[in-house]
C-alpha positions in Angstrom: 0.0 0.0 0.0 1.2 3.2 -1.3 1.5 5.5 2.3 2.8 9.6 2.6 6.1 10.2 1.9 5.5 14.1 2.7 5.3 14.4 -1.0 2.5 14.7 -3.2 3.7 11.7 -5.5 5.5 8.6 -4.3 8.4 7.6 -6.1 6.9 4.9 -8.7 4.3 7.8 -8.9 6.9 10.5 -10.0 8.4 8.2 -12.5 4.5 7.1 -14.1 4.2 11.2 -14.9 7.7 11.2 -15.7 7.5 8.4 -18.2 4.3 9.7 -19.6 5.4 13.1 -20.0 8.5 11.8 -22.1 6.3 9.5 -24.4 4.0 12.1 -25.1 6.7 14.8 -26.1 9.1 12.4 -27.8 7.3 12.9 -31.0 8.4 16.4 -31.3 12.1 15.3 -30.5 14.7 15.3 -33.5 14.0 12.2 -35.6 17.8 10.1 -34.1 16.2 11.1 -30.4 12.7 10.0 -31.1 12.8 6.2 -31.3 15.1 5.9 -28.5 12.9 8.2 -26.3 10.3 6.2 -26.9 11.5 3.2 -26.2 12.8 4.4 -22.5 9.6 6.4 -21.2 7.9 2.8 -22.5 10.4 1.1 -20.2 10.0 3.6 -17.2 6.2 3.3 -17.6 5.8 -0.4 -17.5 8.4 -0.8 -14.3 6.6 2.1 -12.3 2.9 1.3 -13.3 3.7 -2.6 -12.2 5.2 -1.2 -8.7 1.8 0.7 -8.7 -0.5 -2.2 -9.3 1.1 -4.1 -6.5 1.5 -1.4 -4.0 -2.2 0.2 -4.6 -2.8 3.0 -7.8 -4.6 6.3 -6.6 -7.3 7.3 -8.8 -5.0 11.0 -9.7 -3.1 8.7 -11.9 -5.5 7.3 -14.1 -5.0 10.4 -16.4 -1.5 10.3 -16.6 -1.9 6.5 -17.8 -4.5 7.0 -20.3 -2.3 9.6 -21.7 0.6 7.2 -21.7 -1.7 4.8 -23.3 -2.8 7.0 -26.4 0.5 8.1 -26.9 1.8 4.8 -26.8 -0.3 3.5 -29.9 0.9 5.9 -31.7 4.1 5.2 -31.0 3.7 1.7 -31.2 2.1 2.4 -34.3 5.4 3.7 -35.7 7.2 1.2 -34.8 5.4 -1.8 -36.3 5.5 0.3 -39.6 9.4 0.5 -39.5 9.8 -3.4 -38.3 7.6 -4.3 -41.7 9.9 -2.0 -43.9 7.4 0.6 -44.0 7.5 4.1 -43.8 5.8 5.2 -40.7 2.7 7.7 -41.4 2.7 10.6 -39.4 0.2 13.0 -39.0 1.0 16.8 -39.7 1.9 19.2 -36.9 -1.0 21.1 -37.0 -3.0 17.8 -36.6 -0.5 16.0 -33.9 -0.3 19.6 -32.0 -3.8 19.7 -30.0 -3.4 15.9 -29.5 -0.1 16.5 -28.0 -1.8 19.5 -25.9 -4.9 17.5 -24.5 -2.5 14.5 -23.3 0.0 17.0 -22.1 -3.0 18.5 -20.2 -3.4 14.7 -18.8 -0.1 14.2 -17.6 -0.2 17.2 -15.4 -3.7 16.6 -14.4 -2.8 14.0 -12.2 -0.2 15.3 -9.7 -2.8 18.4 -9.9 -4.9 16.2 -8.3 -2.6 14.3 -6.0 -1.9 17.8 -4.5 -5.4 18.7 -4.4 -6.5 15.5 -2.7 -3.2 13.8 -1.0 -2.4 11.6 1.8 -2.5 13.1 4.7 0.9 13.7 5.8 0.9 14.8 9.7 2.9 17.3 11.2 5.8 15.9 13.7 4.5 16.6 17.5 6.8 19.4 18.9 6.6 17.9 22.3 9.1 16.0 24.3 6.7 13.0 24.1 6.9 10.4 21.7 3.0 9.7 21.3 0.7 6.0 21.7 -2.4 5.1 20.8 -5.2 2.6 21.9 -8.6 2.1 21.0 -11.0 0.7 23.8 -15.1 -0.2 23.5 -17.3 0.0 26.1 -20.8 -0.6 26.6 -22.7 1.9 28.9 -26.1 2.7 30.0 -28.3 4.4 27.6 -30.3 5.8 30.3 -31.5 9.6 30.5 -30.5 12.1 27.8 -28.9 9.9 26.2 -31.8 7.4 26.1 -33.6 9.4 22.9 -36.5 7.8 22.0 -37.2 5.3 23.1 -39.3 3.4 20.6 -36.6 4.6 18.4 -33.8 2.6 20.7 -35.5 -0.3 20.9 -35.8 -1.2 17.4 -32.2 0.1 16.7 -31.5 -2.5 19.5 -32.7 -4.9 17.4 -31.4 -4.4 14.4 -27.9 -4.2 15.5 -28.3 -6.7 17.8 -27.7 -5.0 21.4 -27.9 -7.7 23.5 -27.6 -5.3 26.9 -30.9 -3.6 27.5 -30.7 0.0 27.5 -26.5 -0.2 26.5 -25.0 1.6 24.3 -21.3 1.0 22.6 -18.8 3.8 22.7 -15.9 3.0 20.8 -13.1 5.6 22.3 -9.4 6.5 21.2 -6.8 7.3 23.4 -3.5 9.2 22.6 -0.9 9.4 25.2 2.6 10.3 26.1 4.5 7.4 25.1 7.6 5.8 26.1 10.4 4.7 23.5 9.7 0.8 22.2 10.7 -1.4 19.5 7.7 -0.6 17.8 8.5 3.4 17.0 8.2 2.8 13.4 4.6 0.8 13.6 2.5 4.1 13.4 -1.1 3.7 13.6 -3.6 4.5 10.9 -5.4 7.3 10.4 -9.0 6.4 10.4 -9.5 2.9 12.4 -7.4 0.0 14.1 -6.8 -1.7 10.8 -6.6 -0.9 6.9 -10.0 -2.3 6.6 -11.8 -0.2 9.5 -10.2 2.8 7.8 -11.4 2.2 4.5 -14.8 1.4 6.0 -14.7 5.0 7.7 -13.2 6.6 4.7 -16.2 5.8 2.6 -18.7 6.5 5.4 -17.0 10.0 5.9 -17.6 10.6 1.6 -21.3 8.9 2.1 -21.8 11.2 4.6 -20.4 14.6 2.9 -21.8 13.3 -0.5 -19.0 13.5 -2.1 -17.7 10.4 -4.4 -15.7 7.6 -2.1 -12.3 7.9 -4.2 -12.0 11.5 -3.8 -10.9 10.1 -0.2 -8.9 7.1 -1.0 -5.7 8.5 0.5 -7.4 8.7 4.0 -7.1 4.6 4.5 -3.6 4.8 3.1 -2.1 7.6 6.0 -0.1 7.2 8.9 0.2 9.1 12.1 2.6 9.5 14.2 1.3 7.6 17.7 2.7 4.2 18.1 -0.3 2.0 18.5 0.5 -0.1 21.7 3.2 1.5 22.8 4.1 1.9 26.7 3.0 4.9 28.5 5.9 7.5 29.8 7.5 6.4 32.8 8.2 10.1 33.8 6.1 13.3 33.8 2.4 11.8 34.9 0.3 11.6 36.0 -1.4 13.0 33.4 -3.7 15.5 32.9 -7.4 14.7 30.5 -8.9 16.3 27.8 -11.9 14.8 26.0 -12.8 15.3 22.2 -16.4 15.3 20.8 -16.5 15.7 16.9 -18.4 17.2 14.5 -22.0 16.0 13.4 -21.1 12.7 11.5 -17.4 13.3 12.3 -15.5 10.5 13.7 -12.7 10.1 17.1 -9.8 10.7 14.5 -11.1 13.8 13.2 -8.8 15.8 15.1 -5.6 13.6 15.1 -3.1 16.3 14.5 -4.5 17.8 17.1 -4.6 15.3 19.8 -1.2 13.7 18.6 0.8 17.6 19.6 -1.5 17.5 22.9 0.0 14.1 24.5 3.2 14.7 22.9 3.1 17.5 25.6 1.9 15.5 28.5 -2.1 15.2 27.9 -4.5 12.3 27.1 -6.9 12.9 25.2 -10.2 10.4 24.6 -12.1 11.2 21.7 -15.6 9.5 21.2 -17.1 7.9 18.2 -20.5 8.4 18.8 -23.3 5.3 17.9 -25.8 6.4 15.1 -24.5 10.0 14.8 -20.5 9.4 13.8 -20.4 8.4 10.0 -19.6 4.9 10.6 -18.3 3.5 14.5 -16.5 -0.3 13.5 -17.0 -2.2 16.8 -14.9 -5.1 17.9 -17.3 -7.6 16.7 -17.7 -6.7 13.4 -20.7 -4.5 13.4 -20.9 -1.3 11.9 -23.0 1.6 13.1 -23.8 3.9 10.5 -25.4 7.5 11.3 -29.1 8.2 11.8 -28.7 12.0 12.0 -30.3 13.9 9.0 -31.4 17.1 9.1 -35.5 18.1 8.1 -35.2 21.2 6.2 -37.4 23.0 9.0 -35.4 25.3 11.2 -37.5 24.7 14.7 -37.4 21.1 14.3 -33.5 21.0 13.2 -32.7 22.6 16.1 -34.8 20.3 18.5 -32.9 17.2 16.9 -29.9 18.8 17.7 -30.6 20.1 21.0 -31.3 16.0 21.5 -28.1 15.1 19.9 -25.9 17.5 21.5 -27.5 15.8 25.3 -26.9 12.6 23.8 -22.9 13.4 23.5 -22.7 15.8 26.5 -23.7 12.3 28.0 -21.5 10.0 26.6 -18.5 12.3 27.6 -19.9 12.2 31.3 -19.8 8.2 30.8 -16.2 8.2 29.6 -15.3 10.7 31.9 -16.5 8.3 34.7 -15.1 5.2 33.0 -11.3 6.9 32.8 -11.7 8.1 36.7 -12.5 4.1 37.6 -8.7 3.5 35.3 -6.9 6.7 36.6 -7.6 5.6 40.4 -6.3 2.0 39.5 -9.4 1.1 39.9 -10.1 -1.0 37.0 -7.6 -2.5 34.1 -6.5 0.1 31.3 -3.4 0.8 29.7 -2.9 4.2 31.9 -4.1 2.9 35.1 -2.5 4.9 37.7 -1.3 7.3 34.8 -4.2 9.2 34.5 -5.3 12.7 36.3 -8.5 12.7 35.6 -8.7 16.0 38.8 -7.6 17.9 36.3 -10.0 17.5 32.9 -10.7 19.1 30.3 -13.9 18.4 27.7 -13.7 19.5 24.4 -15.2 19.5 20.6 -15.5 20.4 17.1 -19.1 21.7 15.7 -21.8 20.4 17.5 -19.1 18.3 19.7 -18.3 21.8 20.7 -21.7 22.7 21.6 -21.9 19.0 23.5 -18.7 20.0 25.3 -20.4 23.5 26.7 -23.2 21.1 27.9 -21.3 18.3 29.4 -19.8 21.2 31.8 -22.6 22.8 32.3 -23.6 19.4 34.0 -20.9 18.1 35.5 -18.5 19.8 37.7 -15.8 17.1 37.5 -14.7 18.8 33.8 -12.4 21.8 34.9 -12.2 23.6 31.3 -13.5 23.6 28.3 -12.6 23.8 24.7 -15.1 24.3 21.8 -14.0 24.7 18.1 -16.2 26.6 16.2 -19.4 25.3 17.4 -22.7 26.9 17.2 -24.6 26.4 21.1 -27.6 24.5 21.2 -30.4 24.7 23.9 -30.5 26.6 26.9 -27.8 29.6 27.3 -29.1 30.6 30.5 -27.7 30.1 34.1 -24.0 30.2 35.5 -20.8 28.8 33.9 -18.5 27.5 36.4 -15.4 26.3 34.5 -13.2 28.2 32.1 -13.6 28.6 28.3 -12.1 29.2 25.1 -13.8 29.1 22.1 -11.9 29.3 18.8 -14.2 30.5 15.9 -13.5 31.7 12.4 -14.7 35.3 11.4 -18.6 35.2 11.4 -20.8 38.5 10.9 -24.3 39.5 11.2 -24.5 38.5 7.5 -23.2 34.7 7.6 -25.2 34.0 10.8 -27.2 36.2 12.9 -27.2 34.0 16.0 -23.8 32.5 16.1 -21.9 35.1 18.5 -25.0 36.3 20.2 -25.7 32.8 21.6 -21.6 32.1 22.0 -21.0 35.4 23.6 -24.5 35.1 26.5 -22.6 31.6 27.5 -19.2 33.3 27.8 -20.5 35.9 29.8 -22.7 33.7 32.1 -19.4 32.3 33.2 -18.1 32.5 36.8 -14.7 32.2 35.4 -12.4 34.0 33.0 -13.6 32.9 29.2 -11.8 33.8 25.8 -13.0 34.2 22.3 -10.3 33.8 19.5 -11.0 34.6 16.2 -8.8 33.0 13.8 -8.3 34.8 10.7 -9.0 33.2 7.4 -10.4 29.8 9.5 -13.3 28.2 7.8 -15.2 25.6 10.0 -13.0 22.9 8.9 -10.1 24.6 9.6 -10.0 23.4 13.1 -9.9 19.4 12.4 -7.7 17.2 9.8 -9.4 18.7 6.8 -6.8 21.0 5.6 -4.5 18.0 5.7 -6.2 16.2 2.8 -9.2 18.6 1.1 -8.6 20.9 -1.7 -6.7 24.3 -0.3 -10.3 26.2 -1.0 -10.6 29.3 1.3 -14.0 28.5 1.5 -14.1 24.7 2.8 -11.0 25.0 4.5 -10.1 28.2 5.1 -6.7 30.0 4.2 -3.9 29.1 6.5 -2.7 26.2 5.0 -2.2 22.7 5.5 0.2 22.5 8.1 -0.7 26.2 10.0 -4.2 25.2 10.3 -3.6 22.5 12.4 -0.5 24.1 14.4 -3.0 27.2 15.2 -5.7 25.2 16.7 -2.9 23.0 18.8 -1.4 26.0 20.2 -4.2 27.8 20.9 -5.5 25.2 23.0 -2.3 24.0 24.7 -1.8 27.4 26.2 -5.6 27.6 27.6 -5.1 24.3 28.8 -1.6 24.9 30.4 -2.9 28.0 31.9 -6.3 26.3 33.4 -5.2 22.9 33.9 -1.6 23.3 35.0 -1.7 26.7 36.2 1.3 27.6 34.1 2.4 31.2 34.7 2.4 33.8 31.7 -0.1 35.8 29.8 -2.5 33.7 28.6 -4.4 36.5 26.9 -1.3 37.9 24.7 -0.4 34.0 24.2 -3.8 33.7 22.2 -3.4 37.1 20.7 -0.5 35.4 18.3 -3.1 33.5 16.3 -5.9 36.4 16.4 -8.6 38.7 17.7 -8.8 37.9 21.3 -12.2 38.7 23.3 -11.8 38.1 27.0 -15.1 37.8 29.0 -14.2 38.6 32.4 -17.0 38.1 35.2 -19.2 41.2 35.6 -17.9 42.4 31.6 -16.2 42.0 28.6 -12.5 43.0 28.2 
């Protein structure tokens, strides 16, 4: 399988567009360079496309072949005519030109597209940690908001076969500070445990954004940087939480970049797949829960199923939260038992995980701070705000949406604690996940920044809130978040 090399083309990949380009162009070379020409880009082609075919072709090559192909017959063509004692026909220039053009046009088409859709290659973590991974399923009690209905439960019960009454499977990743092992070069995939679990998600997340599946095929083909497995730092714990909620049909790896710099700097984070809203949750046993959230078209009633979603989450993060105490006190079997602060937590997400964050801490005083990345609060706004916040949004107006910062801003000011609003300039909402990693560099889907700065903006951003709340690191936390924007600190009793 073909994986990132940091490069938009592999090597065999290079030489296919190499070789093509040459085949196509050797008919306008002097007639003693021509055959030989030829001959070699023929060579070059059939060595690099067979490395292809066993390693795994992308589709952003299938251009660059078909050009190879056409002007291979002609070629060919030529040839045969010379081997019979033939003179070889050729067409005139002004005839051969706009062929020439259109599969010149091909060739470059494709490592067009391998930069507009590549494999994701991941920044290196700038923190002293080398980073692990594991993925652990639980199966916890579906009970109050995140019960739903409950004729609705019962027959998804059924169909997937719950056998637990009332359970429901969360599927959560963990990424860690890491010691050094044998397996340092065993990095994890992107998307799932295995090839095939990413592969599964890869075409769920397309599903989902209705977009064709092989648009994303270099999602299953990535690597990250955590060490699946590996043993957790013998020095520097225990260590502090912070819990990840995606976006609506977003999945736990969503924000790997993200969580990968986080526990390279001493911080575990948990993200959640959750059931029936993530694109596609892969459980141990085989069974695959695809999303159930679709929207109605009606504003009142979108907003009531997402009000219900966004409890639903809050509550699975309170059931994690509980499930990672039970392992942080020893308590129960994990791989960070005794490793784990889970006094000092923070509870964070993208989108509507965002908004599922804001009410997880609303609810429960055992999260200390809270992060949410660009997302829009649902249901009540009202009442006092314990913990810390920092929300990072991209530039929104009163023409792109109305309610957005009034809703955002009456929860940061019904805090009892010191909040902060940073507004990233040229963010879109994807800015703050993966996205800018592997999607088209469109200002309007993914903001701006670039690949790499996108990610290394949210990172920072957060680390310093979270070393200022969680650790109680000394410095200027406001000037700190002023280096990636517009800072709006919401003080109790006014804005600043």
């Amino acid at each position: 399988m073909t994986v990132s090399t940091g490069a938009p083309l592999s090597a065999p990949e290079a030489l296919t567009v190499l070789g093509a380009l040459v085949l196509v162009l050797a008919r306008w070379l002097p007639g003693r360079w021509r055959g030989p020409a030829a001959l070699g880009s023929g060579a070059l082609l059939v060595g690099s496309v067979a490395v292809l075919a066993l390693t795994g072709p992308r589709w952003q090559l299938a251009p660059v072949v078909g050009a190879a192909v056409v002007a291979g017959a002609f070629a060919l063509a030529g040839w045969r005519a010379r081997r019979s004692g033939r003179t070889p026909r050729r067409a005139p220039r002004w005839a051969a030109l706009p062929g020439s053009v259109v599969c010149v046009a091909l060739v470059v088409a494709g490592p067009v597209a391998a930069w507009a859709f590549p494999v994701p290659d991941f920044p290196e973590p700038t923190g002293r940690f080398p980073v692990g991974t594991r993925t652990l399923e639980w199966s916890v009690s579906a009970a109050g908001p995140a019960r739903g209905n409950e004729t609705h439960r019962a027959k998804e019960r059924s169909r997937t076969g719950e056998r637990e009454k009332g359970s429901r499977p969360l599927v959560v990743q963990l990424w860690y500070p890491a010691g050094r092992s044998e397996g340092d070069d065993r990095r994890a995939p992107y998307l799932g445990r295995t090839e095939a679990e990413a592969r599964t998600v890869s075409a769920a997340l397309a599903d989902y954004s209705g977009v064709p599946g092989f648009l994303l095929d270099g999602l299953p083909r990535a690597r990250t940087h955590a060490v699946p497995g590996a043993p957790v730092a013998e020095d520097g714990g225990p260590f502090p939480l912070v819990l990840f909620s995606p976006g609506l049909g977003g999945v736990r790896t969503q924000n790997t970049a993200w969580a990968e710099e986080l526990a390279s700097h001493g911080y575990v984070v948990a993200a959640v797949d959750h059931p029936y809203d993530s694109a596609a949750v892969v459980l141990s046993d085989g069974r695959i829960l695809r999303t159930r959230v679709t929207a109605t078209g009606d504003p009142a009633k979108d907003e009531a199923l997402a009000v219900r979603w966004t409890r639903t989450r809050a509550a699975d993060l309170r059931a994690v939260l509980t499930r990672l105490e039970r392992m942080g006190s020893g308590g129960a079997d994990g791989p960070l038992a005794g490793r784990l602060d889970t006094g000092k937590a923070a509870v964070t997400g993208h989108s509507i995980g965002g908004a599922a964050a804001l009410v997880a801490a609303r609810e429960d005083a055992r999260f200390d701070a809270v992060v949410d990345l660009d997302g829009f609060p649902h249901g009540t706004t009202g009442g006092r705000f314990e913990q810390p916040v920092l929300a990072l949004t991209q530039e929104i107006g009163p023409d792109t949406d109305p309610d957005y910062l009034p809703r955002l801003t009456r929860v940061l000011e019904s805090g009892e604690a010191t909040n902060y609003r940073l507004t990233v300039p040229g963010a879109a909402h994807l800015t703050f996940t993966d996205a800018p990693l592997y999607l088209p560099p469109v200002p309007g889907v993914v903001g701006s920044l670039g690949r790499t700065e996108s990610t290394r903006i949210t990172a920072d951003a957060t680390r310093a809130f979270l070393d200022a709340t969680l650790r109680g690191s000394p410095g200027d936390l406001r000037s700190a978040l002023a280096a990636h924007g517009e800072v709006t600190v919401h003080r109790p009793g006014g804005v600043r």
